[in-house]
Structure formats: structure tokens, C-alpha cells
C-alpha positions as CSV (number, residue, x, y, z in Angstrom):
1,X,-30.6,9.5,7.9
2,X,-27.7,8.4,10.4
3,X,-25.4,7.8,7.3
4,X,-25.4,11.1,6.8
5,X,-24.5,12.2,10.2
6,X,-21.4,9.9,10.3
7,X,-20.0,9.5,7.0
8,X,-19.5,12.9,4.6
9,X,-20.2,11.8,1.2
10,X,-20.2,14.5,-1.0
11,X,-17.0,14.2,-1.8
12,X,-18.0,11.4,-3.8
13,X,-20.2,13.4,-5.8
14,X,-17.1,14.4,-7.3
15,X,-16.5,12.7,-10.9
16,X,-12.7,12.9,-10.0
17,X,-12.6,12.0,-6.7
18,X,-14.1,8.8,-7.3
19,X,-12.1,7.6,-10.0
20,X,-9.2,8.5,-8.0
21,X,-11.3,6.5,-4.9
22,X,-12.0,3.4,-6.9
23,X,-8.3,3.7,-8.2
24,X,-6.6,3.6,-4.6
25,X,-9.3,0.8,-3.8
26,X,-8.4,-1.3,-6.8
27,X,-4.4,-0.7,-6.2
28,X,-5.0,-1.3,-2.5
29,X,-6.8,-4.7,-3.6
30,X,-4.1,-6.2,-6.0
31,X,-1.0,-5.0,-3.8
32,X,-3.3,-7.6,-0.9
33,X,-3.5,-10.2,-4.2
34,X,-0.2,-10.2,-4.7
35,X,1.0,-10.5,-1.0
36,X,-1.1,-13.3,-0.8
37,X,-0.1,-15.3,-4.0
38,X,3.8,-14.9,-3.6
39,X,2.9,-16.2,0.1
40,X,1.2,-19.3,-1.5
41,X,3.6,-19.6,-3.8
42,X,6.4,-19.6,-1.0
43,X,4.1,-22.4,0.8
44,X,3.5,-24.7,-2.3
45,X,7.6,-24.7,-3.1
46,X,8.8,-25.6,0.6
47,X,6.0,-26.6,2.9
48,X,8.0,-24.8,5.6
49,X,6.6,-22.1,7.9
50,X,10.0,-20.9,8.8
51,X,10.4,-19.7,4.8
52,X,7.1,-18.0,4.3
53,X,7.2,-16.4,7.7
54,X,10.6,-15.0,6.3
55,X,8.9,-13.9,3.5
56,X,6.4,-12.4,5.1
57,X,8.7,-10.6,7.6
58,X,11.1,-9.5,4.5
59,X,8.4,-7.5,2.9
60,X,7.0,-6.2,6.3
61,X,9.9,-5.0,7.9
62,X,11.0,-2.5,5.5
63,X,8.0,-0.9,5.3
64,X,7.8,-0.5,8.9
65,X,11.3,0.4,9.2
66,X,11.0,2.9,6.3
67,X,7.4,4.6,7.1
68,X,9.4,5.8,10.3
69,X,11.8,7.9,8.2
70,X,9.7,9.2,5.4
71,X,7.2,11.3,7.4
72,X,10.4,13.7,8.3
73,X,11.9,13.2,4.9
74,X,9.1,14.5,3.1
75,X,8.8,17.2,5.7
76,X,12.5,18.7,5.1
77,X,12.2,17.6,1.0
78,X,10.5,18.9,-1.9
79,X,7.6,16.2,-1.7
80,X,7.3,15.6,-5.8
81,X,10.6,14.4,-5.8
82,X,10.3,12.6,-3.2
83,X,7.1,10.7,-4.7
84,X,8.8,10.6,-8.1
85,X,11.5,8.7,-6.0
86,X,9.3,6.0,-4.7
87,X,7.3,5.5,-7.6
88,X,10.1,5.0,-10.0
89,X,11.8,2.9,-6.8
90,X,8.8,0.8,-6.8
91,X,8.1,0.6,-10.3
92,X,11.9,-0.7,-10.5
């Protein structure tokens, strides 16, 4: 009964919606996977800290650096283009 009055789940109801859900979830889940096992990988090489704490920060920091400029880019740019961009950017 309380569910109901917090969450809004009918959206799930939607065949489509869900696959695109589970989809984002399963994404979500190996982009964590792989963070994690080039960390550990990192670790197991040097033993050092300093060197996965560089990783860490060279695959943080341009994501935080970048997130700052894409909201007004997409905002002044034709936003399929600029998803085509990052998706062939990332798949590169």
C-alpha cells in the first residue's frame, strides 16, 4: 500500500520501458565491473597507492570536468549529433 504512494510503477508495465530499464541497469553494472577490475589490475601490477589513485583520478576527472560543459552544449546543439558524437567517442 505505501509502495504505491512513493514509488510510480506503471511505467514498468511498459514492455519497452523495461527492457530499456534492465538495459541501463545492466550497462550501469558492467561500466562499475570494469572500473573495478582495471583498478585491481592497476593494484596487482604495482602495489602502489599513488598509481591506482592516479588511475582512479584519470578516469574521474574528465568526466567531471566534461559533465560541466555538456549540459550547455547539448542545449545550443542538435542533441542526436551530439549523442552520435559520444557514442562513437566512447565506442572508440
Amino acid at each position: 500500500m505505501f509502495a504505491n504512494a512513493l514509488l510510480d510503477l506503471t511505467t514498468l508495465r511498459t514492455a519497452v520501458f523495461r527492457r530499456v530499464w534492465f538495459g541501463q541497469i545492466a550497462s550501469a553494472l558492467g561500466g562499475q565491473m570494469t572500473l573495478v577490475a582495471v583498478l585491481f589490475q592497476v593494484w596487482d601490477a604495482t602495489r602502489s597507492p599513488v598509481w591506482t589513485g592516479a588511475v582512479g583520478m584519470a578516469q574521474a576527472v574528465p568526466l567531471m570536468v566534461l559533465s560541466l560543459f555538456a549540459g550547455a552544449l547539448v542545449d545550443r546543439r542538435d542533441r542526436r549529433l551530439v549523442y552520435l558524437t559520444a557514442m562513437t567517442g566512447q565506442a572508440g
